[in-house]
Each structure stands twice: as structure tokens, then as C-alpha cells.
N, C-alpha and C positions, 0 to 999 in steps of 0.2 A: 504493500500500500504506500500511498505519498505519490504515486507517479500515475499520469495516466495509464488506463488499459488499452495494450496494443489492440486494435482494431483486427477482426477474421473474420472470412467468411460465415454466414449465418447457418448454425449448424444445421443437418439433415431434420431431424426429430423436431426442431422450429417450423421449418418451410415444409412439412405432412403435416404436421400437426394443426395452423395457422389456417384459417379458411382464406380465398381467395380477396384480392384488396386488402390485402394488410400492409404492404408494399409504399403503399403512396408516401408524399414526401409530409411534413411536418405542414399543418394549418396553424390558425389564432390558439392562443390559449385556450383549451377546455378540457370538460373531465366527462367521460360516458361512465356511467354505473350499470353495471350486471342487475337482475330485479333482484329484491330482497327475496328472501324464503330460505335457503338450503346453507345458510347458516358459514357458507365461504363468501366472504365481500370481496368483489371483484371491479375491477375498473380500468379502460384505457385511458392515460392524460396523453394532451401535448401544451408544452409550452415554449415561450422563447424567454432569455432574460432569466432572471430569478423567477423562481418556479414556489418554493415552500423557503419558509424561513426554519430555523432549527427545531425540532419535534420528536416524540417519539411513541410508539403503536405498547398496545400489550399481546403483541401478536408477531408470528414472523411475517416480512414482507416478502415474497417471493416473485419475483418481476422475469422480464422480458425486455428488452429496449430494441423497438422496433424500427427507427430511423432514427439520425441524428447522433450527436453525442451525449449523453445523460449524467453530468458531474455531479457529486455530493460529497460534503465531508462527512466521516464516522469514523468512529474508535479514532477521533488526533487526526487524522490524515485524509487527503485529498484525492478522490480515484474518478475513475468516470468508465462507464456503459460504451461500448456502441453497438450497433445492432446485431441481433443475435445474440448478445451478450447476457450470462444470467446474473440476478442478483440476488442476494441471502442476507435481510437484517435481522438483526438477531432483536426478540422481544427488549422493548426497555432502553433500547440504547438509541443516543440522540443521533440525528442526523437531519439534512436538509436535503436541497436540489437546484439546480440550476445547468441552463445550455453551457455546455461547452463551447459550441460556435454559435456564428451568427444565425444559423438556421434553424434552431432550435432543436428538441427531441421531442418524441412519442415513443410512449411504452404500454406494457399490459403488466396489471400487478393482481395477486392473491394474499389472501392475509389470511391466515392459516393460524386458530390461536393453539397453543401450548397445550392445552387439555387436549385436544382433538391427537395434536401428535405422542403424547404420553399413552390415550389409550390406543392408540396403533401400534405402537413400538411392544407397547405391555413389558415383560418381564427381559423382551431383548434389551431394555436399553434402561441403565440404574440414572440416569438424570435427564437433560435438553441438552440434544447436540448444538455444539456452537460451531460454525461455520469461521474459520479467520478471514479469510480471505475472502471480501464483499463480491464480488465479480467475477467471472468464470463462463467457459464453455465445456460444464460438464456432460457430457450425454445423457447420464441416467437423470441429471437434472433437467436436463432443457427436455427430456418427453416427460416428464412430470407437469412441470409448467406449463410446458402446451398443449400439454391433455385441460390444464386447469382453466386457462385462460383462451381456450378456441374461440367459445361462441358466450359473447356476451349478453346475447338478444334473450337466452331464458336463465331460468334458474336450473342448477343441477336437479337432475330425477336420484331418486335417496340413494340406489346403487352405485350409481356413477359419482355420485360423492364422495361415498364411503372408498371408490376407489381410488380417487385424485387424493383425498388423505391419505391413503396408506402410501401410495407411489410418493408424495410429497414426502414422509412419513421416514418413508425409506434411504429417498436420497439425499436427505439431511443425516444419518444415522453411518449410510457409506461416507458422506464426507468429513463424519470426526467419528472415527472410532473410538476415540477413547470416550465417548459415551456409553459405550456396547457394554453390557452386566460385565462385571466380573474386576471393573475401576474399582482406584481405594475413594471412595467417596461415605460420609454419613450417610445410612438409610432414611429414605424419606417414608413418612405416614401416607401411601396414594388412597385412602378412605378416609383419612381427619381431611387432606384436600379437598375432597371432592365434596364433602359435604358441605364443608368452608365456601366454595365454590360455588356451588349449587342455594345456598341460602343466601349469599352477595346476589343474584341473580336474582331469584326470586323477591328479593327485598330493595334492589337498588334505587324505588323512589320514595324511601324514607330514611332516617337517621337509622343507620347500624353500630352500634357499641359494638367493644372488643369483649365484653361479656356476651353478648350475643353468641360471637363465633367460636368462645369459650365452652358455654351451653350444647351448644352443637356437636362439638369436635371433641371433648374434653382435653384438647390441651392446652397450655396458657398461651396468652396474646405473643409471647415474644419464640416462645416454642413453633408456633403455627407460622408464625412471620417469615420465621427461617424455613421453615417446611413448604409455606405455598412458593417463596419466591423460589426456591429449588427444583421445585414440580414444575409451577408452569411460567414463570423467567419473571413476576413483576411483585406488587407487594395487594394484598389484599383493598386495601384502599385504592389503590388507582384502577385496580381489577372492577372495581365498587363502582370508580366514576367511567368508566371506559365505556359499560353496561346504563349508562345515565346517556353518557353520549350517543349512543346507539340509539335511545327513545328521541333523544332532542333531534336529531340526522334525520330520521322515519317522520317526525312530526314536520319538521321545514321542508322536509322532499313533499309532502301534505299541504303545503301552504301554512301551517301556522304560524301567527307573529312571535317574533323571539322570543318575548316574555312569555307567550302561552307555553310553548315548547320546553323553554327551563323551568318554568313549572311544573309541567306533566311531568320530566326526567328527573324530580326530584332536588333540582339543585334551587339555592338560596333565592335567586333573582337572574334576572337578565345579564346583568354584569360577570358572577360567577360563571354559567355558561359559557361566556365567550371567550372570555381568560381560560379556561378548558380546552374550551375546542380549539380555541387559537394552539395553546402551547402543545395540544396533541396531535393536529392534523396541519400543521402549519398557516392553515387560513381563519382570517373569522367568516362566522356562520354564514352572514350573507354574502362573503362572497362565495364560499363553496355553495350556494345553491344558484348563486349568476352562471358560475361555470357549469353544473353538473346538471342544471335542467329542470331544478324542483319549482314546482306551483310556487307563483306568484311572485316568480324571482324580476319580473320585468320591474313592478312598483314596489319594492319593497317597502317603500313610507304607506302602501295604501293595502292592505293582507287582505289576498282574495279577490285585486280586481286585476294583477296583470297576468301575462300568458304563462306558461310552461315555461320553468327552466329552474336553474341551481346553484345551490350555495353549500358548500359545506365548511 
């Protein structure tokens, strides 16, 4: 990392995989979202210029850069995409984006959270593979990806999900062995997690104590702490608001005005929301709904009377 990535032909497993028209060169900034439903969020951007300002998912990012060159920093250092090129962010860690050149890029990404690939891996794998190296033309990775990220237009059918997990699942687990059972690592509780997990979820648009997750899991707040971020890469609270932001996203792709939206998702006000979604997805809320196409993105001072489109 710190230097650009040499630029190669787009592997085989990308251009099968990829449906026809994916080719074309770089347009205006915007964001296409895959529908909601099937529980992997998916999306093609393009942009020119500064793209996200610095952020970070509780999910892996697993990408595609389909034209252009795609710069960002992470882990300290400066690397960049280009097409065909894959990408691997590992949950939790900051990163941004921006063109390399003046022509800007376009890519296709998948966000794949940490529980999904814990129960794929199951007893093969004692923690979360970490990937070092952000960038790459793996094979077994680039037909993962482009099984994930083909066709945007629906949501996965439950089979084909559960397959683009596991293939994903996999080719994260070939590229760091030393995830694979058998590491000197602390054993982790994957039943106090899930529960931990599963009750964040169910609960994320109210106030959750650390006695809550206590009740639940029986283990203490600082016990768990260390446990979930081991399992699934992030810390129970930001897992809390991440699932806040998911409700806020669903409700502005909806048309609801901002304040209604952070209200539904549970958080304090208008204000907290955006400071969220800002520091989480790089943009505030309304502009991710100008770009990405949700209701009522046209007037945003008037909720509910302009056309189609997106803000995230």
C-alpha cells in the first residue's frame, strides 16, 4: 500500500460475470441502489473529484471498479482501483474516495456484514478474516463479487444469496488464513453474540443499556464488548446505530422529511442523524438521496412534492 495499483486487464470471472453495458465510460456523479429485501446492500457509484469524505461501514465492503481510477486512503496509506480491480474493506476501518484522474471512476460494491460471514465460515474459521492488502485481482474473489454485484435491477432470491455469502465467505477466509481454526486467538462466545446481536436489532429504535445486553447474554458489558467486536469487527453501539441508519436510508428512499426519518430510526433529532450518516456513509442525508434517486429528492425544503430520486 502507499503507491498506486498497477493497472491489468479486467479479469475473466468480471467480464462472465458482468451483464452487458457495464463497459461505458464514467457519467455525472450518482449512486444506483440494488432494491432492498435480501439483506446484501448493493450499489453502482460514479463520480469525479472527491467522491466520500472519510467514513467507515460495520460491514465488509467488497467492490468492483469498473472504469476509471478509484483512489482512497485506509489503514495510513494511499492506493487506488482500476478497472477490474477488487476491493476488500475490512469492517470499522476509516476510509474515503476520490478520482484518480480527471475522468473520474465507477464501480459496483457489496456490503456483506460480519455475522453473515461468521455463520458461513462456522467452525472453519476461529475469528474475521482480514484482508491487508485493499486491492487485488484475485480470481476466486473477482467471481465472488461478480456473482454479487451482476444484476442490480432485483433483489437476490434467498438461494442465491445464501450463495454469494458463502462464495464471499470463502474468498475472504482463502485470503488470510490465519483466520482458519486452529490460530492462537481467545475463544469467542458465537451464542452471547448473537443474541447481543439479534436484541440490538430488534430494539434499535429505543434506548438500549449495557444491562440490557447483560440480561440477554449473561456476560458483563466489557466481557461482551471484547466478544462482539471479535465476532463481527465493530463494537455493539455503533452495530446499534448502523441498524438506526438502515431505518433512516428506507424512510428518505420513502420520501420522509429528515426529522421524521430520525425519529422513526430512533435517534435524538434531526441533527444526530446527520452527524451519523455523515461520519458513516461519507455524505449527508440529503445529498445521498439527490444522488441515489429516493422520493422527493428534487425539493427537498418541500417533503413529498418533488420527483424521484436520492440522498443518502
Amino acid at each position: 500500500m502507499g503507491t498506486p495499483v498497477a493497472s491489468g486487464s479486467q479479469p475473466e470471472p468480471i467480464r462472465r460475470a458482468l451483464p452487458p453495458g457495464l463497459e461505458r465510460s464514467c457519467g455525472g456523479d450518482r449512486l444506483t441502489l440494488a432494491p432492498p429485501g435480501d439483506g446484501l446492500p448493493r450499489l453502482e457509484g460514479a463520480f469525479s473529484g472527491r467522491a466520500y469524505g472519510p467514513h467507515r461501514h460495520d460491514s465488509y465492503a467488497l467492490g468492483v471498479t469498473l472504469a476509471g481510477v478509484q483512489g482512497f486512503r485506509y489503514r495510513g496509506a494511499w492506493t487506488a482501483s482500476t478497472p477490474g480491480r477488487l476491493m476488500v474493506l475490512h469492517p470499522d476501518e476509516v476510509h474515503d474516495g476520490e478520482a484518480g484522474t480527471a475522468g473520474g471512476f465507477r464501480y459496483r460494491m457489496v456490503y456483506l456484514a460480519p455475522h453473515r460471514v461468521a455463520a458461513a465460515l462456522g467452525a472453519r474459521a476461529r475469528g474475521l478474516p482480514f484482508v491487508r492488502v485493499p486491492v487485488s485481482g484475485d480470481p476466486r474473489l473477482a467471481l465472488a463479487v461478480g456473482a454479487a454485484v451482476a444484476d442490480l435491477d432485483h433483489p437476490l432470491e434467498p438461494l442465491a444469496r445464501d450463495q454469494v455469502v458463502m462464495t464471499l465467505a470463502e474468498a475472504l477466509l482463502a485470503l488470510d488464513p490465519s483466520a482458519a481454526r486452529g490460530g492462537r486467538t481467545a475463544p469467542t462466545c458465537p451464542r452471547a453474540v448473537e443474541q447481543a446481536r439479534a436484541f440490538l436489532e430488534a430494539h434499535c429504535t429505543r434506548r438500549v443499556d449495557a444491562t440490557d445486553l447483560e440480561a440477554v447474554t449473561g456476560l458483563d458489558r466489557y466481557t461482551l464488548a471484547r466478544q462482539f467486536r471479535a465476532r463481527l469487527g465493530t463494537s455493539p453501539y455503533r452495530y446499534l446505530t448502523l441498524r438506526r441508519l438502515d431505518r433512516a436510508r428506507a424512510a428518505l428512499w420513502r420520501g420522509a422529511p429528515l426529522a421524521d426519518a430520525a425519529c422513526g430510526a430512533g435517534f435524538a433529532d434531526q441533527s444526530h442523524m446527520t452527524r451519523q450518516f455523515t461520519r458513516t456513509y461519507g455524505l449527508p442525508p440529503g445529498r445521498w438521496r439527490a444522488l441515489a434517486g429516493g422520493a422527493g429528492a428534487a425539493d427537498l425544503s418541500r417533503p413529498g412534492r418533488g420527483r424521484r430520486s436520492t440522498t443518502e
